[in-house]
C-alpha positions in Angstrom: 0.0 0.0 0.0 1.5 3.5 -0.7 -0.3 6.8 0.4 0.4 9.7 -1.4 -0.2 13.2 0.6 -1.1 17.0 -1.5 -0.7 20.7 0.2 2.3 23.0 1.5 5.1 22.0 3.6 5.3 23.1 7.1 8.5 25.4 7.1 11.3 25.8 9.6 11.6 29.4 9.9 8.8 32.3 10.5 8.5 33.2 6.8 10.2 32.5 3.1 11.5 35.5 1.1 12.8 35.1 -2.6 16.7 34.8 -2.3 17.8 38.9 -2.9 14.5 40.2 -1.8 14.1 43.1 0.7 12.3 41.8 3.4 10.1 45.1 5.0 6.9 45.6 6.2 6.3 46.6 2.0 7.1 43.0 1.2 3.9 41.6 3.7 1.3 44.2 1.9 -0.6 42.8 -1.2 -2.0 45.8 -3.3 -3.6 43.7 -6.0 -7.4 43.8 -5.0 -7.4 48.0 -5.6 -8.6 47.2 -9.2 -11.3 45.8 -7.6 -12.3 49.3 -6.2 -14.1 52.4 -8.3 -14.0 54.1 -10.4 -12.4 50.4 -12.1 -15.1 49.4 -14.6 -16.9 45.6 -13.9 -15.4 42.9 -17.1 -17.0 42.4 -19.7 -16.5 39.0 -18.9 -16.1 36.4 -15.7 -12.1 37.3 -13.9 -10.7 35.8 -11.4 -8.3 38.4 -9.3 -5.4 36.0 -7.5 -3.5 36.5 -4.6 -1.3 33.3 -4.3 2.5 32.7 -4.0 3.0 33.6 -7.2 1.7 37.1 -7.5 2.4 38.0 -3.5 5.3 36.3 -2.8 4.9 36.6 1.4 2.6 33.5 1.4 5.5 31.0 0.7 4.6 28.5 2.7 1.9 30.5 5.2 -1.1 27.6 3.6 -3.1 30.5 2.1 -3.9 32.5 -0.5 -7.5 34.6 -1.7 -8.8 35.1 -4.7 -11.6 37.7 -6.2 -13.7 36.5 -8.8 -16.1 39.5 -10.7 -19.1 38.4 -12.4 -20.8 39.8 -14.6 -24.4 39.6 -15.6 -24.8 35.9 -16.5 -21.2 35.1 -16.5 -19.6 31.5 -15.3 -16.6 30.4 -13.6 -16.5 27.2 -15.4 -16.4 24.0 -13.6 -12.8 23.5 -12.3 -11.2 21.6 -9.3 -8.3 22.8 -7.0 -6.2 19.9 -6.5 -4.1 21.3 -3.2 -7.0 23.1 -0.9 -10.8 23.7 -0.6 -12.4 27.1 -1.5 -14.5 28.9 1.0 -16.7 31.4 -0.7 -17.9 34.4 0.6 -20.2 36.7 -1.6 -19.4 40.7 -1.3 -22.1 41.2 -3.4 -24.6 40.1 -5.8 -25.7 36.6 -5.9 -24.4 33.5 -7.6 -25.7 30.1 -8.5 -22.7 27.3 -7.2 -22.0 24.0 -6.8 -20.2 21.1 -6.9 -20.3 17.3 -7.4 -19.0 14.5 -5.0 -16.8 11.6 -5.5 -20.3 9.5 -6.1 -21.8 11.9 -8.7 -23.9 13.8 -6.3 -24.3 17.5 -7.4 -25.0 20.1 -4.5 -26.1 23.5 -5.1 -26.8 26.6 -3.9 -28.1 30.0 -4.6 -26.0 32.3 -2.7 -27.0 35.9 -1.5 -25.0 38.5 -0.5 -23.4 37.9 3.1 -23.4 33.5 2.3 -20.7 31.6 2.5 -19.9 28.0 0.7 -17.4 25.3 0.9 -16.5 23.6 -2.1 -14.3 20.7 -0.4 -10.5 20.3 -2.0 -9.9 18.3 -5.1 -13.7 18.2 -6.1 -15.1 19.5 -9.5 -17.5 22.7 -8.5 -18.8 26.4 -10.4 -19.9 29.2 -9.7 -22.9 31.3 -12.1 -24.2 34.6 -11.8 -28.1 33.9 -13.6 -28.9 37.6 -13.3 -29.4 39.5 -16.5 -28.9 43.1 -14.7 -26.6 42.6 -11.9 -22.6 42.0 -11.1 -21.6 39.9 -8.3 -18.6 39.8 -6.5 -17.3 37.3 -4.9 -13.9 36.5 -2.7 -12.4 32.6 -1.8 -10.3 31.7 0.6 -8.0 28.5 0.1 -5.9 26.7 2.4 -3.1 26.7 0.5 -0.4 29.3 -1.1 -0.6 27.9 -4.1 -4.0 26.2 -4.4 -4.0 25.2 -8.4 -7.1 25.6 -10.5 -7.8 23.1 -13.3 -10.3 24.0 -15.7 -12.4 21.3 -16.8 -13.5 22.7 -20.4 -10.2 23.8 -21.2 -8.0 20.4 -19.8 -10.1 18.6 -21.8 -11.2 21.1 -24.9 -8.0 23.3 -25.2 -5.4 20.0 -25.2 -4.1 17.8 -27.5 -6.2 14.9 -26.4 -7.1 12.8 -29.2 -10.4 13.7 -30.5 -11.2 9.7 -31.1 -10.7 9.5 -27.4 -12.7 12.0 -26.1 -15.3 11.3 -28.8 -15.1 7.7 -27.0 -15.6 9.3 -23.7 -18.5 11.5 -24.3 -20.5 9.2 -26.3 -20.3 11.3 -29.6 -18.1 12.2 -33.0 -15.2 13.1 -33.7 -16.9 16.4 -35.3 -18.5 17.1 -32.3 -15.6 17.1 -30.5 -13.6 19.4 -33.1 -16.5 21.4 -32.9 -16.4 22.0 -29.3 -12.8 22.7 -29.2 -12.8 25.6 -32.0 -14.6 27.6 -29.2 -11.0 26.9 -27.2 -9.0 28.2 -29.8 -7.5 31.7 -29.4 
């Protein structure tokens, strides 16, 4: 039997800094989420504003990171999974449509007002919609990791080089199905 384990090391020392990097109070402040503040304009489309390890460097091994996802009117975040932490979802604003689907194919939703929160638990496919045709919604996640991952499910499979005979297989369908589906993925 082997077990395999998925998140961030427990570090030695109070905090990691990039080798060269001036460590200040400067270097602990993310500035990021200003964009999301007026007079910045709402997208056109869904975006998702990070704050992991890789845009705010301080969370190197501190098991957390945030996110901000802007929604549009009727505007999707696509289902996706986050293979090294579960999302806690807090909406700002607006109201979404979520959910998410369990090892046994049991889809659980929601409809989320302002002020809700929802847990999407770690490695498990999930998406979040905004069905109103007037209003934005605004939504912020917390993960317990610094570098959570996202993998989009449309895109993995849509937006590879998987074989079209073997998705065709996989979805019950044609190959010109499939090749029709992935000409939306092209850029």
């Amino acid at each position: 039997m082997q077990i395999t384990l998925a998140g961030d090391p427990d570090i030695l020392t109070d905090f990691i800094a990039p080798v060269g990097a001036t460590v200040d109070s400067t270097f602990f402040t993310f500035t990021g989420f200003r964009a999301l503040l007026p007079p910045n304009p709402i997208p056109s489309t869904f975006k998702a504003l990070k704050a992991t390890k890789a845009e705010f460097p301080a969370l190197d091994g501190q098991s957390v990171s945030y996110a901000a996802l802007e929604f549009p009117s009727r505007s999707i975040n696509p289902p996706h999974t986050h293979p090294r932490s579960a999302e806690l979802l807090f909406v700002a604003s607006g109201s979404l449509q979520v959910g998410f689907v369990d090892t046994t194919n049991k889809l659980f939703t929601q409809t989320l007002q302002t002020g809700d929160m929802f847990v999407f638990p770690k490695g498990l496919v999930h998406f979040q919609f905004n069905s109103d045709a007037q209003k934005p919604a605004l939504a912020l996640s917390a993960f317990g990791s610094a570098n959570a991952g996202t993998v989009s499910i449309p895109s993995t499979l849509f937006n590879t080089t998987i074989d079209d005979n073997v998705l065709a297989l996989a979805f019950k369908t044609d190959v010109g199905t499939i090749q029709t589906l992935k000409k939306g993925f092209t850029s």
